[in-house]
Backbone as CSV, one residue per row, in Angstrom:
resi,resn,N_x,N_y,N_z,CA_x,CA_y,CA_z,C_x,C_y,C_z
1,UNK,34.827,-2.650,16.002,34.409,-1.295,16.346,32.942,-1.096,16.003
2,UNK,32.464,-0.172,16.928,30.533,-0.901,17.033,30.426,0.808,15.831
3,UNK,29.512,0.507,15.013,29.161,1.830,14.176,28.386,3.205,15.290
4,UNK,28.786,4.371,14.594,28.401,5.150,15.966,26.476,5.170,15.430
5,UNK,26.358,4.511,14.282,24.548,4.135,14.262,24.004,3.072,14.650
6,UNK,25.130,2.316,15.417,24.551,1.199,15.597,23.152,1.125,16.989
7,UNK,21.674,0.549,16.824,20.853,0.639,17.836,21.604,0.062,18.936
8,UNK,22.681,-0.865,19.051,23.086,-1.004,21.057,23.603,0.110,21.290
9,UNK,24.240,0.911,20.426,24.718,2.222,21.152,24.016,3.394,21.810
10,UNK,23.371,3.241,21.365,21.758,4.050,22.048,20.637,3.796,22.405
11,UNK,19.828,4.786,23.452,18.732,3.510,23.976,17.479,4.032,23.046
12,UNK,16.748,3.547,22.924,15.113,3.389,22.211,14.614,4.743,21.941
13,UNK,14.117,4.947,21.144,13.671,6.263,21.755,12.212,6.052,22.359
14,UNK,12.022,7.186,23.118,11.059,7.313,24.336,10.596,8.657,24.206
15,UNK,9.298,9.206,24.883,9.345,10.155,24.613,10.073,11.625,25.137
16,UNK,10.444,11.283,26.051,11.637,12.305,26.301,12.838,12.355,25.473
17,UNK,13.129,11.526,24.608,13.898,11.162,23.773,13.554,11.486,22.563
18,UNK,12.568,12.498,22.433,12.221,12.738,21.143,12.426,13.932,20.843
19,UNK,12.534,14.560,19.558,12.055,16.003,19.191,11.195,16.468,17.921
20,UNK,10.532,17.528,17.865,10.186,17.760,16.917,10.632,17.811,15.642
21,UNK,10.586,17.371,14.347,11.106,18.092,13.273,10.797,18.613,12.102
22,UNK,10.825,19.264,11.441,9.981,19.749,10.386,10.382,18.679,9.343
23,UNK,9.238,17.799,8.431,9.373,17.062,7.559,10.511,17.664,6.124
24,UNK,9.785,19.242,5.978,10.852,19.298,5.101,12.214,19.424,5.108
25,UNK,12.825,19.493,6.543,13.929,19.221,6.872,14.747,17.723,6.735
26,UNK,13.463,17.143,7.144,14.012,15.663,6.874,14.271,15.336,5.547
27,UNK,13.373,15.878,4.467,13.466,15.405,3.205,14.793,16.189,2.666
28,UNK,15.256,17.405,3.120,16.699,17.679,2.621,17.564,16.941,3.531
29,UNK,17.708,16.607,3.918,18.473,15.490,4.808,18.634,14.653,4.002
30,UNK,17.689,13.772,3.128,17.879,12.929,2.612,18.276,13.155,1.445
31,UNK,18.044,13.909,1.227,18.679,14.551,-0.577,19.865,15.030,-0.304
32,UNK,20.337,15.000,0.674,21.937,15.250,0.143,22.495,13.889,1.089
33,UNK,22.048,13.039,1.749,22.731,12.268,1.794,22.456,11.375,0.404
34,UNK,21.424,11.304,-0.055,21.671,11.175,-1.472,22.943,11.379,-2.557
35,UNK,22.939,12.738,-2.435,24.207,13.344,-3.510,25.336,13.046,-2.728
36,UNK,25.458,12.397,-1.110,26.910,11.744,-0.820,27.090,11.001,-1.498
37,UNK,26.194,9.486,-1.589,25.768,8.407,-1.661,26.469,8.007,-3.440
38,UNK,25.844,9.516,-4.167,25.980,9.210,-5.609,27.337,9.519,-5.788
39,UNK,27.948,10.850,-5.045,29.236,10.917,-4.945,30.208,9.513,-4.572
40,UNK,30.064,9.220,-3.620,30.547,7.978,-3.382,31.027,6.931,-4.140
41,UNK,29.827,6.317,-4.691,30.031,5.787,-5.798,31.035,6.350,-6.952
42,UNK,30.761,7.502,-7.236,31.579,7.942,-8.152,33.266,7.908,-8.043
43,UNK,33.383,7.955,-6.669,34.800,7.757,-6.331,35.045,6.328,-6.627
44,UNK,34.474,5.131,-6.013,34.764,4.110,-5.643,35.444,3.888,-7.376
45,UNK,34.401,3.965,-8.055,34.888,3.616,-9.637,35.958,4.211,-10.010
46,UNK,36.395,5.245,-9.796,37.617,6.259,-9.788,38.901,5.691,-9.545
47,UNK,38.894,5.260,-7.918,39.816,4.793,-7.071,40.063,3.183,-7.361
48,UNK,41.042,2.509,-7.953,41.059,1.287,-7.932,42.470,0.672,-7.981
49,UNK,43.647,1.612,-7.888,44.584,1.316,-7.836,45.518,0.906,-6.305
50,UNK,45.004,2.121,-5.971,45.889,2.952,-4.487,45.435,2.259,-3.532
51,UNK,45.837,1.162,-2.619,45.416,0.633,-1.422,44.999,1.568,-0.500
52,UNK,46.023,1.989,-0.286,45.630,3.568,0.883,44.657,4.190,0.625
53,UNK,44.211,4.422,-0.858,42.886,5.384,-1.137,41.944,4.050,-1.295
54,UNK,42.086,2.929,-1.365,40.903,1.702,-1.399,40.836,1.781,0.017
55,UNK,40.994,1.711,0.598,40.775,1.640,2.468,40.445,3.061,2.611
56,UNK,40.498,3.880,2.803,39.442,4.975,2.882,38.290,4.792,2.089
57,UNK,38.219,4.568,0.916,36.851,5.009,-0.202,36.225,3.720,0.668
58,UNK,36.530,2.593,0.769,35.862,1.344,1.421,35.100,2.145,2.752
59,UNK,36.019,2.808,3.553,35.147,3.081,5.153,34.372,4.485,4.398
60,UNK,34.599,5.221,3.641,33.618,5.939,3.086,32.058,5.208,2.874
61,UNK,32.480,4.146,1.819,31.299,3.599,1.468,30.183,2.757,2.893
62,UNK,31.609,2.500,3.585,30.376,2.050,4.952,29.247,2.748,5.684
63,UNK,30.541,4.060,5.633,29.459,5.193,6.802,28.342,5.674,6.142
64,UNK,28.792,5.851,4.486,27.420,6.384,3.902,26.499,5.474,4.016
65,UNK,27.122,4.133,3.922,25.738,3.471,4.142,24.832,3.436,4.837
66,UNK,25.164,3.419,5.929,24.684,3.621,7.302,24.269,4.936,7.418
67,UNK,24.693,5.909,7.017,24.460,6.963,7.420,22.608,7.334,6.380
68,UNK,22.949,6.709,5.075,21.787,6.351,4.400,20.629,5.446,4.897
69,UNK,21.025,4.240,5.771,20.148,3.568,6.172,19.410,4.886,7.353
70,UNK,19.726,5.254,8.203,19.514,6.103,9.295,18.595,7.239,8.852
71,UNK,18.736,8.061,7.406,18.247,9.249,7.193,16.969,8.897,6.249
72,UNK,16.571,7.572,5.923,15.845,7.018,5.773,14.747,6.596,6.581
73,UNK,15.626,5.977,7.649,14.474,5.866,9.177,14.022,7.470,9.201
74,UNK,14.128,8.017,9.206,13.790,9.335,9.831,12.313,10.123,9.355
75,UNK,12.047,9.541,8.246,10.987,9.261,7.495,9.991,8.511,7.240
76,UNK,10.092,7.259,8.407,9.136,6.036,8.214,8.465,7.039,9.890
77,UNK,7.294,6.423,9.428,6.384,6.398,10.508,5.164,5.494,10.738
78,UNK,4.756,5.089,11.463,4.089,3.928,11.567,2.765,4.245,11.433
79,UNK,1.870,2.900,10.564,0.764,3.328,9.696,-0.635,3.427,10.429
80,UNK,-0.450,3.133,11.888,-1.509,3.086,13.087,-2.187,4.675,12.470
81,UNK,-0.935,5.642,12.911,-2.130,7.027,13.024,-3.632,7.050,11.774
82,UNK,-2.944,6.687,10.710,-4.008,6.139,9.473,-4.958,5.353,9.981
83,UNK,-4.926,3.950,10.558,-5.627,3.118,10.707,-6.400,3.540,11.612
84,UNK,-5.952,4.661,12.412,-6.950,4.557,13.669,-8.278,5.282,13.240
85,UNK,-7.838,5.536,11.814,-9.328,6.868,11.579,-10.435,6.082,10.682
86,UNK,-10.112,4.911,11.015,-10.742,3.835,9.616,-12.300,3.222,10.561
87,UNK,-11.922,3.247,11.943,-13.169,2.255,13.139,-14.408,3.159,12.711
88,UNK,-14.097,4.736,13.175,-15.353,5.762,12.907,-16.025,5.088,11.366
89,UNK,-15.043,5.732,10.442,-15.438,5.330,8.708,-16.349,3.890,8.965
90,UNK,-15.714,3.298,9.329,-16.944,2.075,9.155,-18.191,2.077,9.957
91,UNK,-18.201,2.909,11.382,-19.350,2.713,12.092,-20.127,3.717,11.015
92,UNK,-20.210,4.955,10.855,-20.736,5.995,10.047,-21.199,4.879,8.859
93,UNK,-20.071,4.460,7.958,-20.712,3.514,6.615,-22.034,2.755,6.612
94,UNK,-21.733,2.068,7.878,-22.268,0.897,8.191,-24.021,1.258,8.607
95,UNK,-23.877,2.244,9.170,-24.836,2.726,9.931,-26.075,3.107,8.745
96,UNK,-24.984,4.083,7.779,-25.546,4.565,6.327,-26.018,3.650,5.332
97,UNK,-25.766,2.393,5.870,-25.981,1.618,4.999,-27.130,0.415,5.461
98,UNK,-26.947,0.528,6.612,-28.332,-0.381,7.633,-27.418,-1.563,7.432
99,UNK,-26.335,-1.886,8.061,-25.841,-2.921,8.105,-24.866,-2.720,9.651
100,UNK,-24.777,-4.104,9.534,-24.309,-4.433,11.384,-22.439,-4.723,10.339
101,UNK,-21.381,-4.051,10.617,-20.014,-4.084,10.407,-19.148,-4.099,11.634
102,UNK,-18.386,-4.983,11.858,-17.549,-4.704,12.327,-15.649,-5.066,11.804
103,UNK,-15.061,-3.994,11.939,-13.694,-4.007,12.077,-12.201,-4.789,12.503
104,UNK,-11.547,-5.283,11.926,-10.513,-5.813,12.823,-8.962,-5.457,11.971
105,UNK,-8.291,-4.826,12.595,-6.896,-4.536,12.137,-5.882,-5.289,12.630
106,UNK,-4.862,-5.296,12.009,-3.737,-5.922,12.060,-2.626,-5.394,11.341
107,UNK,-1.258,-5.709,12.124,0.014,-4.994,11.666,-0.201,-3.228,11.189
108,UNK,-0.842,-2.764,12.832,-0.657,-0.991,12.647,0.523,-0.647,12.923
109,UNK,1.403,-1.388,13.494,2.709,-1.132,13.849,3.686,-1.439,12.738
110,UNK,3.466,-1.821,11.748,3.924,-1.570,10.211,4.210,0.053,9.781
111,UNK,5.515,0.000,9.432,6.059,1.380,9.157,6.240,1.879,7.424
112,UNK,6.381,2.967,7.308,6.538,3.161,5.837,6.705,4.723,5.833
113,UNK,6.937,5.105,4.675,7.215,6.461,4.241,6.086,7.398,4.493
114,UNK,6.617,8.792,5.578,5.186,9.400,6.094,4.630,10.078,4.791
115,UNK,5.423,10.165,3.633,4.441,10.601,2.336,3.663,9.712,2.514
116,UNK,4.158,8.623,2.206,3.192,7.602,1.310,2.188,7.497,2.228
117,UNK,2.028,7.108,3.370,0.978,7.720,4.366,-0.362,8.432,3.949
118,UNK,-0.048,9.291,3.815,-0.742,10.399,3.197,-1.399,10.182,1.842
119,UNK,-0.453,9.466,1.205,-1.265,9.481,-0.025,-1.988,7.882,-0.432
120,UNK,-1.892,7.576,0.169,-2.885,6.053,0.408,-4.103,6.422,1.087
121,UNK,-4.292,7.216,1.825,-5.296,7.626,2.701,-6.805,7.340,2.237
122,UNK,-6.803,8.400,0.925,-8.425,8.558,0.303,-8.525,6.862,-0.677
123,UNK,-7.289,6.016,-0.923,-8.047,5.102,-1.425,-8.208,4.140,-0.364
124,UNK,-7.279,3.470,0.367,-7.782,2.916,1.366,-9.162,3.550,2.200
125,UNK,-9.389,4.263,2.465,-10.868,5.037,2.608,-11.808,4.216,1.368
126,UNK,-11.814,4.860,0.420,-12.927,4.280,-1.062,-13.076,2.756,-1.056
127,UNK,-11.734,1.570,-0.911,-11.840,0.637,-0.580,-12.917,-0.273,0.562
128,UNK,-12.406,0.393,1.789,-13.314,-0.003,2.952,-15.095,0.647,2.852
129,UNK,-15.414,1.819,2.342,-16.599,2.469,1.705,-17.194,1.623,0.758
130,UNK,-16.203,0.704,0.290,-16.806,0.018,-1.046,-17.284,-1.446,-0.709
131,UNK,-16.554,-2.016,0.100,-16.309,-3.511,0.809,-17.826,-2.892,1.716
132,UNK,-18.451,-2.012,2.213,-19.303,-2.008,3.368,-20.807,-2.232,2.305
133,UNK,-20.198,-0.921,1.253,-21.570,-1.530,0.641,-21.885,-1.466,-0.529
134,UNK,-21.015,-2.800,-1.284,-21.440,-3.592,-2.351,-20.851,-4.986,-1.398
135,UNK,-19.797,-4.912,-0.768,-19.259,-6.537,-0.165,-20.266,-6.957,0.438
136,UNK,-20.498,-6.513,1.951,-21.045,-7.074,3.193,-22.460,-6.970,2.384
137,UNK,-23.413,-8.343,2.919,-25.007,-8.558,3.080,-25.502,-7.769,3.773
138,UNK,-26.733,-7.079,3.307,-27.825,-7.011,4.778,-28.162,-8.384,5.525
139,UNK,-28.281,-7.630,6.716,-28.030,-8.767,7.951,-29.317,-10.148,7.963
140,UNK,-30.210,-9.928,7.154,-31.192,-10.476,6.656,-30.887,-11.633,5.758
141,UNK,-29.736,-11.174,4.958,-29.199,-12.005,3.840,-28.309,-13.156,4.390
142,UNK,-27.304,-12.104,5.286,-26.403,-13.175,6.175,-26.632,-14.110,6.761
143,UNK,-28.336,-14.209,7.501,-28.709,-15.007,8.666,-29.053,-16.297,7.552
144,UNK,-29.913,-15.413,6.519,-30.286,-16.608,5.645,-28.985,-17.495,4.942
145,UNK,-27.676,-16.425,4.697,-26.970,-18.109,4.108,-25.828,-18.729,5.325
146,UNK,-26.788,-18.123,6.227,-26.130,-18.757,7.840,-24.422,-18.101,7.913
147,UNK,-24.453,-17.139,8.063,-22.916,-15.970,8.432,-23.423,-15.142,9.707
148,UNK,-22.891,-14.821,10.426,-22.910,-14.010,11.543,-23.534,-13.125,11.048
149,UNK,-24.520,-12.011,11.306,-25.189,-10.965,10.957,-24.373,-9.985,10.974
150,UNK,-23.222,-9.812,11.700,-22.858,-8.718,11.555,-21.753,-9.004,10.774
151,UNK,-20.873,-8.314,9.656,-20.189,-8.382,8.665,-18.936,-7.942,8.971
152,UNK,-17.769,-8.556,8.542,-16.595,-8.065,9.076,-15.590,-7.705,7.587
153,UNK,-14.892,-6.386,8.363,-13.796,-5.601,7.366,-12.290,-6.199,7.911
154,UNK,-11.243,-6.657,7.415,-10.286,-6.971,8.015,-9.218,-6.164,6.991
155,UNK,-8.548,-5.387,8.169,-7.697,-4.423,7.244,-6.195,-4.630,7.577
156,UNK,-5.261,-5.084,6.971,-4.144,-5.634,7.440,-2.776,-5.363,6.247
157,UNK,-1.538,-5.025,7.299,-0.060,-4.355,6.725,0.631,-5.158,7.083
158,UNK,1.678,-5.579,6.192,2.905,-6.031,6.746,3.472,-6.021,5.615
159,UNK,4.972,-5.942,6.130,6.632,-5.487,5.173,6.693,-6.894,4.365
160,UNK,6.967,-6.839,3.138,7.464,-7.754,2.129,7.962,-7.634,1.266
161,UNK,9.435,-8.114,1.160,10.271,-7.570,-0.297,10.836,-6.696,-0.491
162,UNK,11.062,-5.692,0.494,11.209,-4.496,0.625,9.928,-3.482,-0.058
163,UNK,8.459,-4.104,0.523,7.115,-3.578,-0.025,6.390,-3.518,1.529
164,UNK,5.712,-2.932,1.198,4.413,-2.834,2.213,2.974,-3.465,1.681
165,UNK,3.193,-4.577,2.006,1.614,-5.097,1.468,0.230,-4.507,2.492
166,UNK,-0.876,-4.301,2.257,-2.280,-3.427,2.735,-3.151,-4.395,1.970
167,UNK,-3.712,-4.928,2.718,-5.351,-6.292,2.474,-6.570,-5.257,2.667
168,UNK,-7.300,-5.113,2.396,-8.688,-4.866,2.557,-9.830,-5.795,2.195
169,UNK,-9.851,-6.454,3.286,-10.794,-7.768,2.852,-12.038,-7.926,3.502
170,UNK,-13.146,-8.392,2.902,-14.485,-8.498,3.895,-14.996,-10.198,3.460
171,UNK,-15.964,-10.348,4.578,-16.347,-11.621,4.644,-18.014,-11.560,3.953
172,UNK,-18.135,-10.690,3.036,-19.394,-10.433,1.869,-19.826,-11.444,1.335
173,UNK,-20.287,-10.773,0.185,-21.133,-11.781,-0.833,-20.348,-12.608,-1.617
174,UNK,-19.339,-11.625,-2.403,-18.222,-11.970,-2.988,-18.587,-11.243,-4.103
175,UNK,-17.625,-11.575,-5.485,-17.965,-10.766,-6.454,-17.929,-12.498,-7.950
176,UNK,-19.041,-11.677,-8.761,-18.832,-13.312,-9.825,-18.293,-12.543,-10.979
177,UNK,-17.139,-13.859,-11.039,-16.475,-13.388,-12.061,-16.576,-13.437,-13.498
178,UNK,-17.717,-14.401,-13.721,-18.595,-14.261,-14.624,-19.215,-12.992,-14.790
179,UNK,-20.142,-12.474,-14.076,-20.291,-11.092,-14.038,-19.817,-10.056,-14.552
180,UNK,-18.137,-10.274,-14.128,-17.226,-9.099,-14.289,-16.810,-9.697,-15.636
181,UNK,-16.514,-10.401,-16.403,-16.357,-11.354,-17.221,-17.241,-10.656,-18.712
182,UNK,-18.794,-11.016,-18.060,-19.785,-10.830,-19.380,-19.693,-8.997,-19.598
183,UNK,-19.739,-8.334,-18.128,-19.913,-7.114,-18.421,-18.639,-6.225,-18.889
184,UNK,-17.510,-6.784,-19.142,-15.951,-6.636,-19.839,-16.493,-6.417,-21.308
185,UNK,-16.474,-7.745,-21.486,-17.399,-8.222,-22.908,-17.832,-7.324,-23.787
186,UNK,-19.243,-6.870,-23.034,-19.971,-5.914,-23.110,-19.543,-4.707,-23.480
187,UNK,-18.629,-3.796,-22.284,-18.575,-2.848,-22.608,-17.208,-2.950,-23.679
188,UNK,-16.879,-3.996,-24.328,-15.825,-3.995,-25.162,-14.256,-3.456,-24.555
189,UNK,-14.469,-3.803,-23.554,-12.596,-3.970,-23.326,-12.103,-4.954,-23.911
190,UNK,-12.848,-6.467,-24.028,-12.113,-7.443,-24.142,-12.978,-8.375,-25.253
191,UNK,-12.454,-9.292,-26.076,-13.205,-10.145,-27.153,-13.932,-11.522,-26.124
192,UNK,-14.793,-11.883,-26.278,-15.533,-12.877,-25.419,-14.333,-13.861,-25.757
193,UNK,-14.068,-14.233,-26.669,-12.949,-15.407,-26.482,-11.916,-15.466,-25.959
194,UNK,-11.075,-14.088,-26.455,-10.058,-13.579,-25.181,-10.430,-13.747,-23.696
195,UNK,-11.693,-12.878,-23.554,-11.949,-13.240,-22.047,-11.984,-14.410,-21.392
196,UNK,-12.579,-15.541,-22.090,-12.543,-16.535,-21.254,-11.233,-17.408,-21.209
197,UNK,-10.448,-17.041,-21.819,-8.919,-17.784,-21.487,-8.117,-16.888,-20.512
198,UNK,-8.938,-15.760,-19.888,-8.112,-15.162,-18.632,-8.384,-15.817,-17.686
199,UNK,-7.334,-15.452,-16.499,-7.314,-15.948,-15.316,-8.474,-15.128,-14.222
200,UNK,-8.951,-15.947,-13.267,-10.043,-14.929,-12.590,-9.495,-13.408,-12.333
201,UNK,-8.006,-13.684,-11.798,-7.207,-12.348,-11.280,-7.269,-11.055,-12.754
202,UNK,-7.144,-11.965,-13.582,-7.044,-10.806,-14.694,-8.260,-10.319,-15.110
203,UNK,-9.409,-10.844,-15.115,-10.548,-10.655,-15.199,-11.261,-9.209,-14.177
204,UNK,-10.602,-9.831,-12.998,-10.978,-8.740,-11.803,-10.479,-7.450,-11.912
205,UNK,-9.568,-7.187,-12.700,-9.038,-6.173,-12.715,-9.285,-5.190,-13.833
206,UNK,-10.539,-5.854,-14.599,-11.418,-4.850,-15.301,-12.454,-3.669,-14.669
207,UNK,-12.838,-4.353,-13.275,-13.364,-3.547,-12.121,-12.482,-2.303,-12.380
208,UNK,-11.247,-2.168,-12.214,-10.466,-1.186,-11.961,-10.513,0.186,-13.207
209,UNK,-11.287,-0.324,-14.343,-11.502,0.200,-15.802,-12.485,1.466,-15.319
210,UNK,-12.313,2.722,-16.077,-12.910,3.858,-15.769,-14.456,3.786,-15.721
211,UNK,-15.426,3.625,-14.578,-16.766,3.536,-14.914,-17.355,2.190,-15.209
212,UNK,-16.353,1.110,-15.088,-17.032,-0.332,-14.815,-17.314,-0.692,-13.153
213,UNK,-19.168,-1.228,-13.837,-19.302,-2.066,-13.038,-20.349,-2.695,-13.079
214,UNK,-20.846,-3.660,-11.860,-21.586,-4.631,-11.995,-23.065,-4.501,-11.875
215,UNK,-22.838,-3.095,-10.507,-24.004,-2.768,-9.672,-24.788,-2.772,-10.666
216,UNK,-26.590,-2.786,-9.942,-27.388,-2.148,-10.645,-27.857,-1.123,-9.704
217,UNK,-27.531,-0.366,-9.298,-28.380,0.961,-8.545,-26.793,1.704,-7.985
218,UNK,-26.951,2.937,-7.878,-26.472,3.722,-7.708,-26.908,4.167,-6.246
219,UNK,-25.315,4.475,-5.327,-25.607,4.653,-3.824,-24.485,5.873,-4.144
220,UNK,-25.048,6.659,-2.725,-24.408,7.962,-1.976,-23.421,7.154,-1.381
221,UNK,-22.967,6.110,-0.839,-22.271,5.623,0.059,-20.516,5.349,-1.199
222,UNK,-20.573,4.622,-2.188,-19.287,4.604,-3.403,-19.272,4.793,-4.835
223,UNK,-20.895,5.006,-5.145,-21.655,5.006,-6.458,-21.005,3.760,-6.889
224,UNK,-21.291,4.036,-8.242,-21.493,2.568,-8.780,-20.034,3.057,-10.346
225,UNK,-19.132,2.000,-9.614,-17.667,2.242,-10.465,-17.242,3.228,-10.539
226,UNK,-17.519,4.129,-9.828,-16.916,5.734,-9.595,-16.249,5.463,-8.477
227,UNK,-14.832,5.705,-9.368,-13.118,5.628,-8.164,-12.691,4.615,-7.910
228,UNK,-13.117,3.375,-8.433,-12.257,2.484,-8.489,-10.841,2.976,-9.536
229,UNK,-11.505,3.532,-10.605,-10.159,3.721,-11.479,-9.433,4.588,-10.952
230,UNK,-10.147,5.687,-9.834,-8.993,6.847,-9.433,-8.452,5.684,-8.338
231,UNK,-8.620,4.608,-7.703,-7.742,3.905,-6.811,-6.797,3.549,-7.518
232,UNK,-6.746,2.925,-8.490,-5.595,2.018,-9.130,-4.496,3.052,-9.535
233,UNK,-5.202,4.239,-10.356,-4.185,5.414,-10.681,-3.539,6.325,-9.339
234,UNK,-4.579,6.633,-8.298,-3.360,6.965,-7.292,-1.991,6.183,-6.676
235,UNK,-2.713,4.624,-6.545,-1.972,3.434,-6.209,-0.565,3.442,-7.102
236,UNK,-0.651,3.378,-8.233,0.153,3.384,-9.503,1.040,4.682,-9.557
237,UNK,0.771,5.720,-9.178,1.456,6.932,-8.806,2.502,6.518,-7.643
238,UNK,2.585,5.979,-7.085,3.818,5.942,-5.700,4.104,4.797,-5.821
239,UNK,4.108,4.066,-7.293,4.702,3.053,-7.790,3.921,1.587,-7.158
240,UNK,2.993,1.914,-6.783,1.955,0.518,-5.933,1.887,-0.182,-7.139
241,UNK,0.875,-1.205,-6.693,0.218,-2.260,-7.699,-0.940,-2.553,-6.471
242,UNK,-2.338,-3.168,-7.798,-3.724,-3.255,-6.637,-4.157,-4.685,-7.349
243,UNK,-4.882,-5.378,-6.652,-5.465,-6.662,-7.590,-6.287,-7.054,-6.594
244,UNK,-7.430,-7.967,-6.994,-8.304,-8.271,-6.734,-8.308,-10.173,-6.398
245,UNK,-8.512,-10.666,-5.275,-9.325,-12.178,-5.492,-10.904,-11.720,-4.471
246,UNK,-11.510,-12.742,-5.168,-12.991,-12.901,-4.625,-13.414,-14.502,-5.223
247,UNK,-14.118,-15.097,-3.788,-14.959,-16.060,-3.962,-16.595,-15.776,-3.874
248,UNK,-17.237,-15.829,-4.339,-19.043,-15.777,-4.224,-18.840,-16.636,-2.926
249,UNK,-19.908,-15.742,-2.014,-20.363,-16.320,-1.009,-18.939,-16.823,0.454
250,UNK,-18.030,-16.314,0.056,-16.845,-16.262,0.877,-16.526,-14.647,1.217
251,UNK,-16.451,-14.023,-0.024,-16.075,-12.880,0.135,-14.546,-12.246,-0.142
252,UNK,-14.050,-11.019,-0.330,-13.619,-10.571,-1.196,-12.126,-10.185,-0.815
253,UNK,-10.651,-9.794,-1.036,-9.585,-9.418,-0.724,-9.117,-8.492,-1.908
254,UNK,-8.966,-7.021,-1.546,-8.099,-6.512,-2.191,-6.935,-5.757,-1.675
255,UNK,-6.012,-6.665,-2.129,-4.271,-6.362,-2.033,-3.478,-5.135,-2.687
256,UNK,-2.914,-4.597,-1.860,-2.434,-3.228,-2.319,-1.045,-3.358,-2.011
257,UNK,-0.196,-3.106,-2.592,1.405,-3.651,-2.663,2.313,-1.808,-2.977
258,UNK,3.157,-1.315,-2.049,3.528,-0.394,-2.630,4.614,-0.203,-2.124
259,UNK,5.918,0.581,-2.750,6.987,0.692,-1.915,7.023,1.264,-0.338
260,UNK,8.562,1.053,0.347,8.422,1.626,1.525,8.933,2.881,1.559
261,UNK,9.063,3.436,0.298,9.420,4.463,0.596,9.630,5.157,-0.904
262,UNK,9.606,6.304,-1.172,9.856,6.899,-2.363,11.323,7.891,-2.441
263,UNK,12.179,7.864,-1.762,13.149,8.568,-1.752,14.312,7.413,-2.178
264,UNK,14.307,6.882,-2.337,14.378,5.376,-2.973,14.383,4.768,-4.438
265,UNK,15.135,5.138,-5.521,15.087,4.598,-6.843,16.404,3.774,-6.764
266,UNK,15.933,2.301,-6.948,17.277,1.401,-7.879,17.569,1.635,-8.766
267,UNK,18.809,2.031,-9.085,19.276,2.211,-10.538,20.437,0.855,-10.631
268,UNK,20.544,1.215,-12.167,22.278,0.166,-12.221,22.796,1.240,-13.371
269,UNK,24.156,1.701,-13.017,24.754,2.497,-13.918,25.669,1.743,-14.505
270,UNK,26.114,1.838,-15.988,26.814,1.523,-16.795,27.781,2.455,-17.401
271,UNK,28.822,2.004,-17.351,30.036,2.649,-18.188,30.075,2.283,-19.659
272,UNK,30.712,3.145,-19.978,31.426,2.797,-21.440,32.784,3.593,-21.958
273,UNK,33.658,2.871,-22.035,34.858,3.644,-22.627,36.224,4.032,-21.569
């Protein structure tokens, strides 16, 4: 027997096939298929004797499932509308910055929670603002260590783990991790001996420290370590994680990892008694 959610039972949607809905409708939708969900459970543990009531609580537990997988979709939306506002941001950056940039995206058709959407927005923004100009060379620099003059942003999504991984990577200067290394040091986050038994990755992620950084001059375009730390803490708010690799003279990747959704907590409940 085919589930009445199953996608062959219905065709695609299209846009005549669509309707409006108010988000906060959707989100009570999901909060009480929630409190089915928890109900549910609560029976199943209940019920363990009665065949007759195990074969119901069993097709209970199916439909909620399904019915959970479904009210979940209802909430993903695909991360294009975001991406599409990122081409302008870089011509404007780029322009502001006297540098030749260009753009290339991948996996906009990557879906996720239309919160989370929203609230990735201003750092993915600060990211690509930041990659234009401390990453990318002036085009002067590029020709000289023989790179295409014009500098490229590659901004790229795809589902993993039940995560949404987000790259923001440029083909720059790179960043030295020595650099980030001595100026740790310095400002006393870390003991010089400690530091040098970290890994480059752990090193990089002193960048992320309130008001570190490498620059020496201060720009209108990301200033200098202002908001890297508000990236990591918004990131860290919708349960993300951010990290850094960079090669000198290759150029730079930062990985942004966050759930697909926040309506969404694993638990494991335990009895006693």
């Amino acid at each position: 027997q085919n589930s009445p959610f199953d996608k062959k039972s219905h065709p695609a949607n299209t846009l005549d096939a669509t309707i409006r809905v108010d988000v906060q409708l959707l989100d009570t939708i999901v909060d009480l298929v929630g409190e089915l969900v928890l109900a549910r459970n609560q029976l199943r543990t209940t019920v363990t004797d009665e065949p007759s009531l195990l074969d119901a609580v069993n097709r209970i537990h199916t439909v909620t499932g399904e019915l959970q997988e479904v009210a979940m979709k209802t909430r993903m939306a695909s991360i294009e509308q975001l991406f599409n506002k990122f081409p302008r941001i870089v011509r404007d950056v780029a322009t502001a910055c006297g540098k030749e940039v260009s753009l290339h995206v991948d996996g906009a058709d990557t879906e996720l929670d239309r919160t989370l959407i929203e609230k990735i927005r201003d750092p993915l923004t600060h990211l690509i603002r930041n990659a234009i100009d401390h990453g990318i060379e002036p085009v002067h620099t590029r020709r000289a260590a023989n790179k295409p003059s014009s500098g490229q942003i590659s901004l790229r999504a795809f589902q993993e783990s039940g995560q949404v991984t987000i790259e923001v990577s440029d083909d720059g200067a790179g960043i030295s991790v020595d650099a980030v290394r001595k100026k740790a040091v310095e400002s006393g986050l870390v003991k010089n001996d400690a530091a040098h038994d970290m890994s480059d990755e752990r090193i990089f992620q002193f960048i992320f420290e309130p008001g570190f950084s490498t620059a020496h001059a201060v720009t209108n375009i990301s200033g200098r370590g202002v908001g890297m730390d508000v990236v990591r803490t918004n990131i860290e708010s919708i349960g993300g994680t951010i990290d850094i690799s960079s090669q000198r003279g290759i150029g730079t990747v930062v990985r942004v990892r966050i759930p697909l959704t926040l309506a969404i907590i694993p638990a494991l409940i335990v009895s006693s008694g």
